[in-house]
Every structure is written in structure tokens, then in C-alpha cells.
N, C-alpha and C positions, 0 to 999 in steps of 0.2 A: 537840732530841735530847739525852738525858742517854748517859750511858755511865759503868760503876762503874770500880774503881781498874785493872782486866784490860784496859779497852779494849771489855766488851762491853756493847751496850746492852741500858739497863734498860727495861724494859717492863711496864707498870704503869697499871692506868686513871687516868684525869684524878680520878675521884673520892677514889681512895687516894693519892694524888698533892697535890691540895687539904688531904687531911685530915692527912699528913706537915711539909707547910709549913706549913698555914697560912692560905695566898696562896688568891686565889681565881682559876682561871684560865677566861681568856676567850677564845673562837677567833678574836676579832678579833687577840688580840695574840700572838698565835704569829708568828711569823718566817715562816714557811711551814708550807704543808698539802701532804704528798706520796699521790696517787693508789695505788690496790691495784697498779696494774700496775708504777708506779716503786717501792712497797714492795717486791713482789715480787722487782725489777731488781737493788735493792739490798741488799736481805737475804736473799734464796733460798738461797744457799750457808749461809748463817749458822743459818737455818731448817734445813734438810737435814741441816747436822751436830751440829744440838742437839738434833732430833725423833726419835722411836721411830716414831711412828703416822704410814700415809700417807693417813688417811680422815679423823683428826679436825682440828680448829683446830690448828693450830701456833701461834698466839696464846697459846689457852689450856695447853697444852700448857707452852708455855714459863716461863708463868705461873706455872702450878702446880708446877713445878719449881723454882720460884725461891721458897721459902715464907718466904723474909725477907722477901717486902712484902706476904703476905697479902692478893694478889689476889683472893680470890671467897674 
């Protein structure tokens, strides 16, 4: 889990992520992998009050919002 200077996390595919550092990242070496339902658990609120849209991806959504890391 990254999180910027506010405390909120950053959200960013693994491939723009690779190409920022560098590093190559591998799913073995992640700390943990958390399920849609525990994402949900744990970020729902955080989703709710950073989204407009209640039909599209809040992923993307949030992504695209945040055009400093030029997700898609």
C-alpha cells in the first residue's frame, strides 16, 4: 500500500508503477494480496467520497482524477 504526503492512497496500475521506479514488481513479493470484498471493506467510504459516478468503475474513476500518474 503506497499512500501520498495527505494520507490518501495512491492508486496506480502495477505497470505505471514499474515504469516510475524502475523496480520490477512481482506478485510473489507483495506483503499481501487483499480480496474485492476486503478492498471494498476498507475503502468504500474513501471510494464514496472521492466518486461522482454510481454505475462506473471507482478504480478508474479515481485514476483518472488523479492525472499526476497518468494512469490510462
Amino acid at each position: 500500500m503506497a499512500v501520498d504526503a495527505d494520507g490518501s492512497p495512491i492508486l496506480m496500475p502495477a505497470k505505471v508503477l514499474q515504469q516510475l521506479s524502475g523496480e520490477s514488481i512481482e506478485p510473489e513479493s507483495c506483503q499481501a494480496v487483499i480480496g474485492k470484498r476486503t478492498f471494498e471493506s476498507v475503502y468504500g467510504l474513501y471510494i464514496e467520497w472521492h466518486t461522482v459516478s454510481s454505475t462506473g468503475c471507482p478504480l478508474m474513476e479515481l485514476c483518472r482524477a488523479s492525472d499526476k500518474y497518468h494512469c490510462f
